[in-house]
N, C-alpha and C positions, 0 to 999 in steps of 0.2 A: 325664729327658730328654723323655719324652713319657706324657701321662698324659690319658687321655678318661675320664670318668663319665656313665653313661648315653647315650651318643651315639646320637641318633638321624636317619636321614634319610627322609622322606614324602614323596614323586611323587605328584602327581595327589591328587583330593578322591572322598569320597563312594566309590559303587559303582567308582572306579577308582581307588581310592586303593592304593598300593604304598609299603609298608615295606620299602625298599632295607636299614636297619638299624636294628634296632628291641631300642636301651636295649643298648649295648655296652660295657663297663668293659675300658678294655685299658693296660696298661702297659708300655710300651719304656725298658729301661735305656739309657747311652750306652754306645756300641761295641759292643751287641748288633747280630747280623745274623738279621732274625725274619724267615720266610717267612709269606705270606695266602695260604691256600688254601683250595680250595672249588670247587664244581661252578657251571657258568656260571650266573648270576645270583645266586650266592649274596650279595655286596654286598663282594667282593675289589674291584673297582674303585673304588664308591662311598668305603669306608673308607679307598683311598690317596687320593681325592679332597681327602678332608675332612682327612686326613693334609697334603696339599701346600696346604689355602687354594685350593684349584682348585674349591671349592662351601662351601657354609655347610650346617653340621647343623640341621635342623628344632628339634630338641633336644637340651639334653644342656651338657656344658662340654669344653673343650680347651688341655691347656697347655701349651705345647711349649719348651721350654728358659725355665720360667718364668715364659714368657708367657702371658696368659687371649687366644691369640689368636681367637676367640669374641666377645669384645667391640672386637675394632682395626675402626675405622674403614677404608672401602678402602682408603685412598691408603697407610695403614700396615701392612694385611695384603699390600700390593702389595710394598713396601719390605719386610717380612720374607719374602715368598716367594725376592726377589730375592738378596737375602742372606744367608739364612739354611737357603736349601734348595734341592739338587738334585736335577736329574729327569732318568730316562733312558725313555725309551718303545721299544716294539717297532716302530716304524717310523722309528727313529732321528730323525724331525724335522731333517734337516741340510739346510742352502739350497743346492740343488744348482750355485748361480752361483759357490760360495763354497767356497774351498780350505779343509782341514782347519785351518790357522791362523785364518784368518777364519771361522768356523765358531765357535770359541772368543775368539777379537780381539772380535767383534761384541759380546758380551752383558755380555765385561768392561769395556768400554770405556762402556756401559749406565750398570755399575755406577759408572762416576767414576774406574776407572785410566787412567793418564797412558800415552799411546799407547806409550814406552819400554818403561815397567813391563810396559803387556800385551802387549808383543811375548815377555820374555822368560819372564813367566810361561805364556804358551801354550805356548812352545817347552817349557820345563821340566815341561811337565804332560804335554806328545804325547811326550816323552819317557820318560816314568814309565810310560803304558801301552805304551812299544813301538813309539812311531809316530813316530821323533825323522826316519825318512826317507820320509815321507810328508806333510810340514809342505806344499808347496806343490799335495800332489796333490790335485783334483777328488772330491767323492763317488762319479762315476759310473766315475771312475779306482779305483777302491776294492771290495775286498770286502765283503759283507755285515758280515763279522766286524769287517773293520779303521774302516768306519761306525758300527758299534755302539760301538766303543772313542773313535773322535771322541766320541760322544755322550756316552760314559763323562766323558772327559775334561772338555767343555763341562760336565759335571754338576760336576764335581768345583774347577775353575778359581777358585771362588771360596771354599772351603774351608768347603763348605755344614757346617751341625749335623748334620743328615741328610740321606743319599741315599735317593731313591725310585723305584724301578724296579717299571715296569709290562710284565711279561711281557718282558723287553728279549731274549729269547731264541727270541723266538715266532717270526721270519722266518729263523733261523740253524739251520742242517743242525748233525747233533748233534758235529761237529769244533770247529768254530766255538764252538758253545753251550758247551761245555767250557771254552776260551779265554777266552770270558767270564767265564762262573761263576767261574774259578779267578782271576781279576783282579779281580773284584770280593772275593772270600774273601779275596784276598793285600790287597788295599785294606783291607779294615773289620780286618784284623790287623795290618797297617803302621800305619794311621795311624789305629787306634781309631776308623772311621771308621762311626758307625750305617747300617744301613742295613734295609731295610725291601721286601722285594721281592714282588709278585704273582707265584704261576706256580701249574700245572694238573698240572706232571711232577712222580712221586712221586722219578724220580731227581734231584731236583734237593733233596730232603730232608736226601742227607748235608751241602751243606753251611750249611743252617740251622745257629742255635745251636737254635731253636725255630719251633714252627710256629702260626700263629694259623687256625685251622679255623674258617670261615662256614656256617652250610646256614641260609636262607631268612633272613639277616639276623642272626642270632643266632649267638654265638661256643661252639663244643659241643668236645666231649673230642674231638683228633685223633684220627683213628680209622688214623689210619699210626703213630703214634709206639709205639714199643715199651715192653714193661711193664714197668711201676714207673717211668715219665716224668710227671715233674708237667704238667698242664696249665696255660697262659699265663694 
């Protein structure tokens, strides 16, 4: 599903040059759910970057269901972000003008669904996370938690390869963060569905399948995971 060799990312030249990640070999089966973790800067964000086609690695190669996306041209690393991967962020990204339908309406409709079809697949997907009665309600009408699950959902709408979540728990009181976690656990076990998530909390460990540990760029032994656990 997803396979990097040597992956590297370089900020800045000379006396200021920063190795966000430097020479990472990492491998993601499908319908694993792998957690990045690591102490702030450690290069957790940078690697879902280059994960989601949201920056280019300095070096290195990246293949992600097959593809050398590494070598696509923009306009076709645009087209495979779009279709082939979804993204949930800790600020949920949802357009505040714009009801939970249209939230999700908007990016499939992007994609080339025929305004029918994305009426009922929206409905069908706010429905799967729990949100089949909140279809017309406003972001600001809306919980923290029941936003983050729009966002879920908006990730999910188009039945990405993989899901990529950056910290999506980081604004959510720990009821909520649960809520999530456990919807996204029940997702990547329903529907085989990869997922790949940043976070900082160790209780967010059980429910990895595995955890991919950074410190200064480089991928080292989790120093949480208990003994006699292979490292990634």
């Amino acid at each position: 599903m997803i396979r990097a060799s040597n992956l590297s990312k370089i900020y800045g030249r000379g006396s200021v040059e920063v190795r966000a990640l430097d020479g990472i070999n990492v491998e993601i089966q499908k319908g694993e759910f792998v957690g990045v973790m690591g102490a702030s800067g450690s290069g957790k964000s940078t690697l879902l970057h280059l994960l989601g086609l949201l920056d280019r690695p300095t070096a290195g190669t990246l293949i992600i269901a097959d593809t050398d996306v590494t070598r696509l041209p923009e306009r076709e690393r645009t087209l495979f972000r779009l279709n082939r991967l979804g993204y949930v962020f800790q600020d949920y990204a949802l357009v505040p003008e714009l009801t939970a339908e249209e939230n999700i309406y908007l990016p499939s409709r992007v994609r080339g669904m025929k305004a029918q079809e994305c009426t009922r697949t929206c409905r069908d997907i706010l429905s799967l996370v729990g949100l089949k009665d909140r279809v017309n309600f406003l972001p600001g009408e809306m919980s923290g938690g029941e936003q983050q699950r729009v966002a879920i959902a908006r990730a999910l709408v188009n039945s990405p390869a993989i899901l990529l979540a950056d910290e999506p728990c980081a604004n959510l009181d720990s009821r909520n963060s649960v809520l999530i976690l456990d919807l996204i656990r029940q997702l990547n076990r329903d529907l085989r569905q990869t997922v790949v998530m940043v976070s900082h909390e160790n209780w967010h460990r059980k429910y990895f399948d595995r955890v991919i540990y950074l410190i200064d760029g480089k991928i080292v032994p989790d120093p949480g995971a208990e003994p006699g656990t292979a490292a990634p």
